[in-house]
PDB file of N, CA, C and O in Angstrom:
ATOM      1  N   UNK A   1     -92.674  15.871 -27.108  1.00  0.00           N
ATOM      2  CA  UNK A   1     -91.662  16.837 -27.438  1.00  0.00           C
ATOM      3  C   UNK A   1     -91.024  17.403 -26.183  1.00  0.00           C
ATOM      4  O   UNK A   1     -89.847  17.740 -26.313  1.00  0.00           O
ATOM      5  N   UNK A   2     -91.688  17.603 -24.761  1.00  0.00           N
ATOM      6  CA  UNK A   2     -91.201  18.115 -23.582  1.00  0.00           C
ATOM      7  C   UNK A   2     -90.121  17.390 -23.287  1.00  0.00           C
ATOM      8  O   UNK A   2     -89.165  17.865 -22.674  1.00  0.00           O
ATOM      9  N   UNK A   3     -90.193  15.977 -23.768  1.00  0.00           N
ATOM     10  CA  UNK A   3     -89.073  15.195 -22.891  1.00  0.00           C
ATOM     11  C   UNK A   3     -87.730  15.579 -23.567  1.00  0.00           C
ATOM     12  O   UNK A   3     -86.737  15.463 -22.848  1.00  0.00           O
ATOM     13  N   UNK A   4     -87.528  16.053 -24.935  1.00  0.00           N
ATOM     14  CA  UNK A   4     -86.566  16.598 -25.985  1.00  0.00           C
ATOM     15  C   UNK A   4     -86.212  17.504 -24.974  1.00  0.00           C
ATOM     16  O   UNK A   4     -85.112  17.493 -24.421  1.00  0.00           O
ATOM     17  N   UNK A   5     -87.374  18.507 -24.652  1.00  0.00           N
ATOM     18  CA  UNK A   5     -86.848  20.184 -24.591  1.00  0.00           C
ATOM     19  C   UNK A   5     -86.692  19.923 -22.591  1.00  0.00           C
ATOM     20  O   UNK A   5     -85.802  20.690 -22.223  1.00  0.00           O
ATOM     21  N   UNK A   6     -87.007  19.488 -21.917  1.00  0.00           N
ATOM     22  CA  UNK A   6     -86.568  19.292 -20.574  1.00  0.00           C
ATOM     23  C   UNK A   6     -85.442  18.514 -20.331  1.00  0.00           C
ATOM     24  O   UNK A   6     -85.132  18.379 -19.147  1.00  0.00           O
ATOM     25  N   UNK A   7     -84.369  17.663 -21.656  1.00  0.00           N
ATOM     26  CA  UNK A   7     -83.468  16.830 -21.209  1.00  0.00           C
ATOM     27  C   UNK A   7     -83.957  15.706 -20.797  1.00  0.00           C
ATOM     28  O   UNK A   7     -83.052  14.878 -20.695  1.00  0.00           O
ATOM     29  N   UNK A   8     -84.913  15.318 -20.529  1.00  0.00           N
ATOM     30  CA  UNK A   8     -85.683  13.641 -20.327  1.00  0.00           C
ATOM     31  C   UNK A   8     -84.621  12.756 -21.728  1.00  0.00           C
ATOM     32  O   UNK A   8     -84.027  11.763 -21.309  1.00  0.00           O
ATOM     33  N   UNK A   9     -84.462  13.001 -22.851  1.00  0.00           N
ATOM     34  CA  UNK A   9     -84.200  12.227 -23.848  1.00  0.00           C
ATOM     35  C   UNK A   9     -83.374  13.298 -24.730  1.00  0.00           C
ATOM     36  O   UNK A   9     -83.689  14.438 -25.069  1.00  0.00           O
ATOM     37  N   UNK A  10     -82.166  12.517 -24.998  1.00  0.00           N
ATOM     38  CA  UNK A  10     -81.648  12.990 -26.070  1.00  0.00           C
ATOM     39  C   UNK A  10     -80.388  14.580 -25.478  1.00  0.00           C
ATOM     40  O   UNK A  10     -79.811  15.255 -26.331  1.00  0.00           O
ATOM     41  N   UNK A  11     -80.212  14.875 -23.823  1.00  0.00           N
ATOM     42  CA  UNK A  11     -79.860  15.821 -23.194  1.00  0.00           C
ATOM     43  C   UNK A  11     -78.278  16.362 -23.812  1.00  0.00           C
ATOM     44  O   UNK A  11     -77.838  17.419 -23.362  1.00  0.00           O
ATOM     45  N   UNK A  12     -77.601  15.718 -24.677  1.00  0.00           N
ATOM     46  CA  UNK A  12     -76.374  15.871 -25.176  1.00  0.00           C
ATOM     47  C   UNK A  12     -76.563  16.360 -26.365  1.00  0.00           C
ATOM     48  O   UNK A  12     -75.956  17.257 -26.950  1.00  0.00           O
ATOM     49  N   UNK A  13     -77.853  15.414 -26.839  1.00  0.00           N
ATOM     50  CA  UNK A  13     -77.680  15.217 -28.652  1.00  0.00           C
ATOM     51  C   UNK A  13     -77.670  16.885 -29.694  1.00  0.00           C
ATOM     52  O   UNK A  13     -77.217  17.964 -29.311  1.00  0.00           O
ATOM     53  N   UNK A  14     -78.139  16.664 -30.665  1.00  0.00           N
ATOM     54  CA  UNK A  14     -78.281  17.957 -31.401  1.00  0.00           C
ATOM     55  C   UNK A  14     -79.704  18.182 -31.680  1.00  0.00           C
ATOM     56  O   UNK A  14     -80.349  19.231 -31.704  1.00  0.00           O
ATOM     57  N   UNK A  15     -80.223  16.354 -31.990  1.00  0.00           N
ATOM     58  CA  UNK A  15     -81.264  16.535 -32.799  1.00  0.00           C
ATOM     59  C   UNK A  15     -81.672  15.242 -32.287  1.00  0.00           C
ATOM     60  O   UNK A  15     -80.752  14.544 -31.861  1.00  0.00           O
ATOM     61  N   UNK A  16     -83.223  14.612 -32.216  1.00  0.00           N
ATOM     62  CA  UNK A  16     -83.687  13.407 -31.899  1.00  0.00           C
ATOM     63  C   UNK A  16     -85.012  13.273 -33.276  1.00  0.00           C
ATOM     64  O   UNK A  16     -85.040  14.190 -34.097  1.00  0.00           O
ATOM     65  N   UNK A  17     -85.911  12.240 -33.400  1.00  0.00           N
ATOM     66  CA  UNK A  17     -87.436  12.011 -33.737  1.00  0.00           C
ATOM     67  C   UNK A  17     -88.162  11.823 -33.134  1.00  0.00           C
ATOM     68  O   UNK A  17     -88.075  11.742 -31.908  1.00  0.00           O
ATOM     69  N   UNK A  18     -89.424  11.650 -34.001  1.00  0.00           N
ATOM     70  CA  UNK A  18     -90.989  11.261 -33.178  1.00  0.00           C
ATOM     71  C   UNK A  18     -91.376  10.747 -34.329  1.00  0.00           C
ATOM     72  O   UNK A  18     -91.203  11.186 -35.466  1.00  0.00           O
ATOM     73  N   UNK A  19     -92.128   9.401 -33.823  1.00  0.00           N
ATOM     74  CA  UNK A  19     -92.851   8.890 -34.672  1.00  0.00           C
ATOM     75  C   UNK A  19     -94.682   8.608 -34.672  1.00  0.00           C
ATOM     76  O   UNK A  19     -95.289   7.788 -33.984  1.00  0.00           O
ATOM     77  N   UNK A  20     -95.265   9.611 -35.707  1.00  0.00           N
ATOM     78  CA  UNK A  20     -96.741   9.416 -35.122  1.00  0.00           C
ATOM     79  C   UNK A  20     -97.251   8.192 -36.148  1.00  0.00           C
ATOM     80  O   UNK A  20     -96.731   7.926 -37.231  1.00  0.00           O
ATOM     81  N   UNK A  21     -98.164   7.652 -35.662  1.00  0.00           N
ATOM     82  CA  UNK A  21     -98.822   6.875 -36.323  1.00  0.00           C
ATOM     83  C   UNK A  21    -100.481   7.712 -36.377  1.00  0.00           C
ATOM     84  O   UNK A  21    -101.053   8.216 -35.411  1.00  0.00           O
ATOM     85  N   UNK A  22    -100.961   7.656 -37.758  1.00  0.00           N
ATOM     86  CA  UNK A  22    -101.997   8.439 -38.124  1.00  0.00           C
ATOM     87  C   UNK A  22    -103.254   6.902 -38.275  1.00  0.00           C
ATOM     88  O   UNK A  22    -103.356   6.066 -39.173  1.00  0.00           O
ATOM     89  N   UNK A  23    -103.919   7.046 -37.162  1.00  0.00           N
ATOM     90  CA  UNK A  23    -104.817   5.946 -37.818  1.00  0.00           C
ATOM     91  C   UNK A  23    -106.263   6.019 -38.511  1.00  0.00           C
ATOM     92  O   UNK A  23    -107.179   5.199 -38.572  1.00  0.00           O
ATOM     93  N   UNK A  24    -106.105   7.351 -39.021  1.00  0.00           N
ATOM     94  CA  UNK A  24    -107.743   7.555 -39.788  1.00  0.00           C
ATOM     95  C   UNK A  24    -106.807   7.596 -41.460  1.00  0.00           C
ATOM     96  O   UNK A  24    -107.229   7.316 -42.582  1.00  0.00           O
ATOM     97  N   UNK A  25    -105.722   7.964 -41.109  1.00  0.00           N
ATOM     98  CA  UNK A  25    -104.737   8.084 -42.702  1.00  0.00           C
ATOM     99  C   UNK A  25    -105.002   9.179 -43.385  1.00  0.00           C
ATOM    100  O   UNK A  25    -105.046   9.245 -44.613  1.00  0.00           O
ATOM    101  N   UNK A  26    -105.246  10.362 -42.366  1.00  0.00           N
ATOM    102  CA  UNK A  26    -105.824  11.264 -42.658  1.00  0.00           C
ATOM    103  C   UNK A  26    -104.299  12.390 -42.766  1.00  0.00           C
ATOM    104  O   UNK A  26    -104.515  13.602 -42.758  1.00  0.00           O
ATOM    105  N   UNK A  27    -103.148  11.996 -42.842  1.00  0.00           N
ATOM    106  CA  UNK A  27    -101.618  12.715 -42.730  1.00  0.00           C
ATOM    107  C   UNK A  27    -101.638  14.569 -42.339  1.00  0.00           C
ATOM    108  O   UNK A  27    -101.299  15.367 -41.464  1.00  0.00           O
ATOM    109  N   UNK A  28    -102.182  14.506 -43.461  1.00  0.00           N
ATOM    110  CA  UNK A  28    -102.228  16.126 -44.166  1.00  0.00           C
ATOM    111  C   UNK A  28    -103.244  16.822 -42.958  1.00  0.00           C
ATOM    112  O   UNK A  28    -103.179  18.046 -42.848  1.00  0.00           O
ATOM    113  N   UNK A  29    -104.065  16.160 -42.161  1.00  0.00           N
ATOM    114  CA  UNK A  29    -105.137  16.788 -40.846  1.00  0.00           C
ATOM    115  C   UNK A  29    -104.253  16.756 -39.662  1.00  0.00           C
ATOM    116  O   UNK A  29    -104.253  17.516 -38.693  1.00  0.00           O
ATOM    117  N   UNK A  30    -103.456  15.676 -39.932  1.00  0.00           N
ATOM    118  CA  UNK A  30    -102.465  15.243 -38.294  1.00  0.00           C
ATOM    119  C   UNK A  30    -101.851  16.236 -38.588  1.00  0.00           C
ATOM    120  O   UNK A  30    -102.150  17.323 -38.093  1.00  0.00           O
ATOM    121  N   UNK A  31    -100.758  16.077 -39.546  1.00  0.00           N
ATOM    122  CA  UNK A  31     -99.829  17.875 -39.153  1.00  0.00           C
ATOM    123  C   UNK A  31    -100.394  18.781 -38.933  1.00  0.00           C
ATOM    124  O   UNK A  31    -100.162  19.610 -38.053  1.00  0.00           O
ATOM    125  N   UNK A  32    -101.549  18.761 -39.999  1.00  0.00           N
ATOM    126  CA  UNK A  32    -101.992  20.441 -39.352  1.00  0.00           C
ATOM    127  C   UNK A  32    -102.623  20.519 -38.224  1.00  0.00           C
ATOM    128  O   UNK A  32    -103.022  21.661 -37.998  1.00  0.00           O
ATOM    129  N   UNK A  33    -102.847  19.827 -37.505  1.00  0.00           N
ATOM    130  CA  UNK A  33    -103.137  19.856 -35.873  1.00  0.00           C
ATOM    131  C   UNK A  33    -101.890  20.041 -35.014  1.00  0.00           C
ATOM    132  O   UNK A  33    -101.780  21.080 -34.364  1.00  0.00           O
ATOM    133  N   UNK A  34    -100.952  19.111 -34.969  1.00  0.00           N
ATOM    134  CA  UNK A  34     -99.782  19.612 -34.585  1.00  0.00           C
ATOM    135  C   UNK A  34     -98.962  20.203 -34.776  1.00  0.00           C
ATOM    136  O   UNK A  34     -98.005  20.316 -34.009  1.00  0.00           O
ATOM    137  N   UNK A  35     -99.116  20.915 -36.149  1.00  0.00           N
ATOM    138  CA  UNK A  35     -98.375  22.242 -36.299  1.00  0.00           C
ATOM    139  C   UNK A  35     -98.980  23.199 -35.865  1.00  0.00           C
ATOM    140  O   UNK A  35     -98.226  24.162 -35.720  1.00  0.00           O
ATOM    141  N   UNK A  36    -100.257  23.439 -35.516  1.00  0.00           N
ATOM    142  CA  UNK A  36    -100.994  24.701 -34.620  1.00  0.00           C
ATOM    143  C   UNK A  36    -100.495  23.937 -33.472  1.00  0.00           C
ATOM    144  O   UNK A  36     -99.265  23.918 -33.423  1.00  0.00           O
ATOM    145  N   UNK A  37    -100.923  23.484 -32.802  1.00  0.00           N
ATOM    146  CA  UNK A  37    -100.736  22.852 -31.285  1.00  0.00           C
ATOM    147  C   UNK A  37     -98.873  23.460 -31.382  1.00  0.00           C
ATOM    148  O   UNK A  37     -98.535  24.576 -30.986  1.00  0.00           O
ATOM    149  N   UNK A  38     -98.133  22.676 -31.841  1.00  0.00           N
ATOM    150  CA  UNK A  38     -96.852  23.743 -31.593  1.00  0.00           C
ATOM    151  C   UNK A  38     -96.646  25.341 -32.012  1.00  0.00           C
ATOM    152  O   UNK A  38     -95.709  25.944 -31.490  1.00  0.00           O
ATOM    153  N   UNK A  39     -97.390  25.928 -32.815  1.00  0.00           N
ATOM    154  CA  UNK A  39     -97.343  27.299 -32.799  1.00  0.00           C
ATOM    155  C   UNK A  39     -97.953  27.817 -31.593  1.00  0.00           C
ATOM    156  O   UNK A  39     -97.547  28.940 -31.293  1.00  0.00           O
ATOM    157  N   UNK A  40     -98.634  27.418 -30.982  1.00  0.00           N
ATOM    158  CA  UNK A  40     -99.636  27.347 -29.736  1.00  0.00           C
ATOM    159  C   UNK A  40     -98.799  27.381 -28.642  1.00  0.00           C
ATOM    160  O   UNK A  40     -99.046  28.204 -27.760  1.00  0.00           O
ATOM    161  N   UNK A  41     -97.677  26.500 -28.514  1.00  0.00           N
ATOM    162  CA  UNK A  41     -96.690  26.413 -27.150  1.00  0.00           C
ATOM    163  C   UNK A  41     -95.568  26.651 -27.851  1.00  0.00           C
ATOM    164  O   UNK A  41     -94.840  25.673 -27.677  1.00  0.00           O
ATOM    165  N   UNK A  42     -95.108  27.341 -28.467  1.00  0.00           N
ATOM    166  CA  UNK A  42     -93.571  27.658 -29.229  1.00  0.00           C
ATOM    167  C   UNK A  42     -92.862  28.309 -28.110  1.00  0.00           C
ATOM    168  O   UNK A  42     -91.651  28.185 -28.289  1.00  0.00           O
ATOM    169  N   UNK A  43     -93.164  29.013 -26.928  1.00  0.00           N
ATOM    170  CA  UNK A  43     -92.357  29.284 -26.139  1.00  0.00           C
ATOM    171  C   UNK A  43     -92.344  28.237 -24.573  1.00  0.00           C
ATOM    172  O   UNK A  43     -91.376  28.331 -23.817  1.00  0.00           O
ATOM    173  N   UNK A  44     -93.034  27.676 -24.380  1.00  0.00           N
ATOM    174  CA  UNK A  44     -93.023  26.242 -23.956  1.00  0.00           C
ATOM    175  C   UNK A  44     -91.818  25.439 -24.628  1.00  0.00           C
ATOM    176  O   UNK A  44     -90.744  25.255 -24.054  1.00  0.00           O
ATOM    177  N   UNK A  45     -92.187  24.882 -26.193  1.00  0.00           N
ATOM    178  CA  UNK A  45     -91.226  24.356 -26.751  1.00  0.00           C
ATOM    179  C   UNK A  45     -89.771  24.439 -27.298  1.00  0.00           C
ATOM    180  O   UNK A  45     -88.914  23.703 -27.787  1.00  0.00           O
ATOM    181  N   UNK A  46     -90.003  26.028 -26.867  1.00  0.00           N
ATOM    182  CA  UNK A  46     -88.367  26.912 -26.900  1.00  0.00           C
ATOM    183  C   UNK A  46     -87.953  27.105 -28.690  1.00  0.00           C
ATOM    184  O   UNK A  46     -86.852  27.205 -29.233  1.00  0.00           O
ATOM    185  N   UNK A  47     -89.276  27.104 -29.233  1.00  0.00           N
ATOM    186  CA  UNK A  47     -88.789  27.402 -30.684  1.00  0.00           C
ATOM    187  C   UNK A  47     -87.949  28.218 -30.742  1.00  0.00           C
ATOM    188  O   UNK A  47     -87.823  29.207 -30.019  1.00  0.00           O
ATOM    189  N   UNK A  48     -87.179  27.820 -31.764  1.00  0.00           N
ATOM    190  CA  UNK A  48     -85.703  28.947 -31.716  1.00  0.00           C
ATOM    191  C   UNK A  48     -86.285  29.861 -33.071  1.00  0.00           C
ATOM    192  O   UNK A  48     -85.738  30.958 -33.183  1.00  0.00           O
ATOM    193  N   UNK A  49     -87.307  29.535 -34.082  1.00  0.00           N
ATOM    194  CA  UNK A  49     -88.131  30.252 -34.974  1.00  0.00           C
ATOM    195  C   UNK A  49     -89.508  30.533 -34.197  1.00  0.00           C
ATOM    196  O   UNK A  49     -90.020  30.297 -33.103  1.00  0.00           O
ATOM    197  N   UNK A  50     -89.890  31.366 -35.760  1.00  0.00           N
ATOM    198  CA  UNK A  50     -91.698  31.526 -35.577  1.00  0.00           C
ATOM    199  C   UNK A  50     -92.434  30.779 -36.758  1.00  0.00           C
ATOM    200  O   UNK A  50     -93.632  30.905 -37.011  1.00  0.00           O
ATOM    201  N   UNK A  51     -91.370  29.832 -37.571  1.00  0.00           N
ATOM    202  CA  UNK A  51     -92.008  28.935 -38.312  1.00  0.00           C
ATOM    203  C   UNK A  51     -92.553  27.538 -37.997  1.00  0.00           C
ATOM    204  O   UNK A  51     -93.071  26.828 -38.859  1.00  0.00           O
ATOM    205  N   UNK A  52     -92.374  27.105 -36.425  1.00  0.00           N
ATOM    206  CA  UNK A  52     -93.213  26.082 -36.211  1.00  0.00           C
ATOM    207  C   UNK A  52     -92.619  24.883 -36.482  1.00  0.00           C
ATOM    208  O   UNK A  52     -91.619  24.648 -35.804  1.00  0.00           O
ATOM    209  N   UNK A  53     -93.048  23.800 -37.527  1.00  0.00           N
ATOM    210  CA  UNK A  53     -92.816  22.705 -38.464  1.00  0.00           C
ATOM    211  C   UNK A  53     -92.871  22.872 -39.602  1.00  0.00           C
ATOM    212  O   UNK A  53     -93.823  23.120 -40.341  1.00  0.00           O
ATOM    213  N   UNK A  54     -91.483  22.693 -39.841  1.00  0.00           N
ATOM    214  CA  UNK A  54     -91.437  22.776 -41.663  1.00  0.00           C
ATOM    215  C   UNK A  54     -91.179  21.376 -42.207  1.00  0.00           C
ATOM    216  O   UNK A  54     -91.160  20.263 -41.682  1.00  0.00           O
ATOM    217  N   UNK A  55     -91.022  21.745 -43.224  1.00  0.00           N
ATOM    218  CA  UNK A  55     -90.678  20.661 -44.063  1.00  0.00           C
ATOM    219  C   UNK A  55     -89.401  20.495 -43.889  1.00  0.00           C
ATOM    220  O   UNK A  55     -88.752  21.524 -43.698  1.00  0.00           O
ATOM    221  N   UNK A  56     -88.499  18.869 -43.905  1.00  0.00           N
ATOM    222  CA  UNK A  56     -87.568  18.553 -43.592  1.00  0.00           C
ATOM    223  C   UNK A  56     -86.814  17.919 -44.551  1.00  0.00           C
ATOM    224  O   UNK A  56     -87.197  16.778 -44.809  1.00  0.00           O
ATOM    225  N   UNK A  57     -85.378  18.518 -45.456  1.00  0.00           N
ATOM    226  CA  UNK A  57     -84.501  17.884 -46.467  1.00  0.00           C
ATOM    227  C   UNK A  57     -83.692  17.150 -45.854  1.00  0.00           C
ATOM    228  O   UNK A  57     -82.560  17.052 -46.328  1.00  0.00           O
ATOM    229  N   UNK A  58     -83.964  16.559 -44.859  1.00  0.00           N
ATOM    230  CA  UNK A  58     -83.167  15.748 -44.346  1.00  0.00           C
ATOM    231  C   UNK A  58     -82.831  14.396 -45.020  1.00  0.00           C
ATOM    232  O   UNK A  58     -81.704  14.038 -45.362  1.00  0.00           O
ATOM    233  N   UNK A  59     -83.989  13.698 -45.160  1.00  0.00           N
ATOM    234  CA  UNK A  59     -84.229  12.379 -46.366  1.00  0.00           C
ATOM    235  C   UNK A  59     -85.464  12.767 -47.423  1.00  0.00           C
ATOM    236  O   UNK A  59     -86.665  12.988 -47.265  1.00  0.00           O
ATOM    237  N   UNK A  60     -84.583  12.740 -48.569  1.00  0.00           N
ATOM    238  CA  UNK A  60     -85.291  12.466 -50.310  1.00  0.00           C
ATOM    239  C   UNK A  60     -85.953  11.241 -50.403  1.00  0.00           C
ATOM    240  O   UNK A  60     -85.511  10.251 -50.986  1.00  0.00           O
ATOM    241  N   UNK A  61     -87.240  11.342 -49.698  1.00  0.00           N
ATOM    242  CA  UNK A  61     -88.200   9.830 -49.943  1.00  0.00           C
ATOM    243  C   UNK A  61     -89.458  10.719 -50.140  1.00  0.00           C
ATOM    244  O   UNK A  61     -89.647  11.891 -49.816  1.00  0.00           O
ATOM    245  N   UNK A  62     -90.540   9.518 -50.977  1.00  0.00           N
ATOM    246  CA  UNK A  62     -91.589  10.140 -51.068  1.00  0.00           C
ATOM    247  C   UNK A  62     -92.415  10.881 -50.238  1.00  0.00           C
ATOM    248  O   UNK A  62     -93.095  11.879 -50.476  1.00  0.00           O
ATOM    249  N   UNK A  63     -92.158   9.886 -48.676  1.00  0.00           N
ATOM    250  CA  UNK A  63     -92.912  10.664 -47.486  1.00  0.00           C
ATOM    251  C   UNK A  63     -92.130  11.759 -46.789  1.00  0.00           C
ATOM    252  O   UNK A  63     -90.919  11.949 -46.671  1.00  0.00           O
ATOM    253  N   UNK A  64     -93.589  12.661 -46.207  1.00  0.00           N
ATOM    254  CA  UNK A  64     -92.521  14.138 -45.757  1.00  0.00           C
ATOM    255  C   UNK A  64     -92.041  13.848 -44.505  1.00  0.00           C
ATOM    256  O   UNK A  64     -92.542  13.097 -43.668  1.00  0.00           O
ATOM    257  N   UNK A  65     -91.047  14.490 -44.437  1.00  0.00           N
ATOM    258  CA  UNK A  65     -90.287  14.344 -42.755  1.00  0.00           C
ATOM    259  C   UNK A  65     -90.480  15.899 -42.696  1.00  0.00           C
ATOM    260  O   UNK A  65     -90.081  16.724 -43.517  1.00  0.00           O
ATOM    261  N   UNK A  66     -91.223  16.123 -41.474  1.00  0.00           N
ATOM    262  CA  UNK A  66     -90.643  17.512 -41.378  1.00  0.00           C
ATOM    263  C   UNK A  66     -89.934  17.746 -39.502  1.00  0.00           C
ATOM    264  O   UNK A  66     -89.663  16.945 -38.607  1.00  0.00           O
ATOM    265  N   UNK A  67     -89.877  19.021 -39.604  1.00  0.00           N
ATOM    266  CA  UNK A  67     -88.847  19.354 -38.281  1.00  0.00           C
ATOM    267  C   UNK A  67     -89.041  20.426 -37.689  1.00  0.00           C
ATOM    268  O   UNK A  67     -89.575  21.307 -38.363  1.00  0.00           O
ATOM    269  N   UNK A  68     -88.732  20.708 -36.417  1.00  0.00           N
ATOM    270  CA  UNK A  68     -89.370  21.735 -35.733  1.00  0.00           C
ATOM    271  C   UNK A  68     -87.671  22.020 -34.440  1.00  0.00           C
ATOM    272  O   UNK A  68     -87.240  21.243 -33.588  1.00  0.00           O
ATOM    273  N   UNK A  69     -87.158  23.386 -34.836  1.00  0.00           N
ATOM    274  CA  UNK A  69     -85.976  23.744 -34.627  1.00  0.00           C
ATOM    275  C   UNK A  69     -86.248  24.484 -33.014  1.00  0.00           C
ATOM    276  O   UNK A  69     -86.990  25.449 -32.830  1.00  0.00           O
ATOM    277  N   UNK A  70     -85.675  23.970 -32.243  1.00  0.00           N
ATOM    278  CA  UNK A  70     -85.440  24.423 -30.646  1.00  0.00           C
ATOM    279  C   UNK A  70     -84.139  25.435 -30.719  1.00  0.00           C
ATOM    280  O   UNK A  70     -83.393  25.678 -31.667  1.00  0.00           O
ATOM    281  N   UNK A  71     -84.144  26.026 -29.115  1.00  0.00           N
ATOM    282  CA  UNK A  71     -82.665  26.113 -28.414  1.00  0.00           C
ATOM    283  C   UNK A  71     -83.028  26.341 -27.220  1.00  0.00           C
ATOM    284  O   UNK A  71     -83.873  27.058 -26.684  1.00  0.00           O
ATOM    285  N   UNK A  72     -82.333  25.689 -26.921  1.00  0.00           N
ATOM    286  CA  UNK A  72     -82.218  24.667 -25.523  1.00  0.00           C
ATOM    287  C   UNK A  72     -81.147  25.400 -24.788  1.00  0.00           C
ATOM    288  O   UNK A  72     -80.249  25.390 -25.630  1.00  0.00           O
ATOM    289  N   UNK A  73     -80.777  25.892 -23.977  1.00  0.00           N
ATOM    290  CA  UNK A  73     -79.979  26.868 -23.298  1.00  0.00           C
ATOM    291  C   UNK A  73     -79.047  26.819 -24.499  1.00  0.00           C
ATOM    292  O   UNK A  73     -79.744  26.613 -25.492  1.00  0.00           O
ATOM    293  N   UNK A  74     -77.409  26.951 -24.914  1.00  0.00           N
ATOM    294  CA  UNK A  74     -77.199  27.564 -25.946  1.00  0.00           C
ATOM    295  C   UNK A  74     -77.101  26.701 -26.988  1.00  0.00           C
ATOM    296  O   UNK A  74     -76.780  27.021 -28.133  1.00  0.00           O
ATOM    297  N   UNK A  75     -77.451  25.302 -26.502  1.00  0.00           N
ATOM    298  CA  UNK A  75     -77.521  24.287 -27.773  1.00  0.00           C
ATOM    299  C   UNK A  75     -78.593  24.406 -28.251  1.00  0.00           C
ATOM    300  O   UNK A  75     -79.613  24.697 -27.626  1.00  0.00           O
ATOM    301  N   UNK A  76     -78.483  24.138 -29.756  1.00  0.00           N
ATOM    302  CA  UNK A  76     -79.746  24.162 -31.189  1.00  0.00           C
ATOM    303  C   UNK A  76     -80.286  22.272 -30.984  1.00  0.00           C
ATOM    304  O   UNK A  76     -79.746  21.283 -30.488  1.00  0.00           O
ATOM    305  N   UNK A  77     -81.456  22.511 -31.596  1.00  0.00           N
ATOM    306  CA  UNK A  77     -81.684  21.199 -31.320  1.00  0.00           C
ATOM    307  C   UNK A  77     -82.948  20.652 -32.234  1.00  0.00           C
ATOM    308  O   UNK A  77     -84.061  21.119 -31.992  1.00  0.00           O
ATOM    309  N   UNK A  78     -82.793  19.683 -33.267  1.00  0.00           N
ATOM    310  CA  UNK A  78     -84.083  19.290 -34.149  1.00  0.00           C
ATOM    311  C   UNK A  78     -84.611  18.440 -33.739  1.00  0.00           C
ATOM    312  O   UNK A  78     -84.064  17.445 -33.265  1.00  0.00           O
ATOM    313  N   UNK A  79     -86.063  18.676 -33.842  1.00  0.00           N
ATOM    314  CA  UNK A  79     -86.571  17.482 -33.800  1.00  0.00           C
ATOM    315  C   UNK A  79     -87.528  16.832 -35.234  1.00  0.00           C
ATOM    316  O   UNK A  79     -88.347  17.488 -35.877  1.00  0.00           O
ATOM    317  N   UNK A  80     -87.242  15.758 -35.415  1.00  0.00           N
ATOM    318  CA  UNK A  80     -87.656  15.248 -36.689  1.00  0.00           C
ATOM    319  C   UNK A  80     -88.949  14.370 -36.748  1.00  0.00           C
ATOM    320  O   UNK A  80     -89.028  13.208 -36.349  1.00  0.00           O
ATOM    321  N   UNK A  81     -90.102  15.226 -37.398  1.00  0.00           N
ATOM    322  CA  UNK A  81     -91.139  13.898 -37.309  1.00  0.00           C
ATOM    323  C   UNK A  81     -91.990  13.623 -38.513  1.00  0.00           C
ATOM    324  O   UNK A  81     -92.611  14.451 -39.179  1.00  0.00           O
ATOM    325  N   UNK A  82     -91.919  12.350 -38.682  1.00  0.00           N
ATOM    326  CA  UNK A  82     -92.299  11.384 -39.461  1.00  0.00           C
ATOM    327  C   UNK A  82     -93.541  11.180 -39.010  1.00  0.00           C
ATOM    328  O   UNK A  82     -93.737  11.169 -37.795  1.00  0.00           O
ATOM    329  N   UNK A  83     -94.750  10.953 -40.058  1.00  0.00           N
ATOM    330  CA  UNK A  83     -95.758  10.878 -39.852  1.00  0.00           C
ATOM    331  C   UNK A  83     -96.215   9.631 -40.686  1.00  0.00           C
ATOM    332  O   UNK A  83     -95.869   9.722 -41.864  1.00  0.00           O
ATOM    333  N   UNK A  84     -97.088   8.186 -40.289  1.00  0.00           N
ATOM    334  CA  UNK A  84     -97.459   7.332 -40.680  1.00  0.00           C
ATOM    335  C   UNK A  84     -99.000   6.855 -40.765  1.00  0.00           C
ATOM    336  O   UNK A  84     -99.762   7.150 -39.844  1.00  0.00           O
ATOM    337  N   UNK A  85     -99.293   6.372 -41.493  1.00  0.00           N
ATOM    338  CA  UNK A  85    -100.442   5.510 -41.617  1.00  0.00           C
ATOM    339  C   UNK A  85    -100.169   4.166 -40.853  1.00  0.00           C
ATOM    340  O   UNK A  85     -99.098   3.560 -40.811  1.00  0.00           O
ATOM    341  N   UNK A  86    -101.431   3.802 -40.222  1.00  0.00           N
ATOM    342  CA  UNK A  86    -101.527   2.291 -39.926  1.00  0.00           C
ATOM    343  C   UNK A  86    -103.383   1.958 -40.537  1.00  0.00           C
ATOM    344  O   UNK A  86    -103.862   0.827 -40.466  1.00  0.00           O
TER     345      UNK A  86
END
């Protein structure tokens, strides 16, 4: 996520992803680890909330996308992550 919020990737855009791969298929344990771990550095990560990772209406598919809302000097900025099984 640093490389989002330092301009490494994505330094123009609005919004970028991340894609985790979960390999115990354990989904529902992975977010909730990295949704504390980002409530944990939210001012590191420049949360522009105090909600962390939410859930994301971005795409109507069975699996959740959720998103975690920056601001980045005065640009807003999403980041979208998809979480997988292998």
């Amino acid at each position: 996520m640093m490389c989002f919020v330092t301009g490494k990737y994505s330094a123009t855009q609005r919004s970028g992803a991340m894609l985790g791969y979960v390999f115990d298929g354990d989904i529902t344990k992975a977010r909730d680890g990295i949704s504390k771990s980002i409530l944990n550095n939210a001012k590191t990560l420049k949360l522009s909330d105090s909600n962390g990772m939410i859930k994301s209406n971005i795409v109507k598919r069975p699996e959740q996308i959720d998103e975690t809302r920056h601001k980045l000097g005065k640009r807003p900025f999403i980041i979208y992550h998809l979480l997988v099984t292998v």
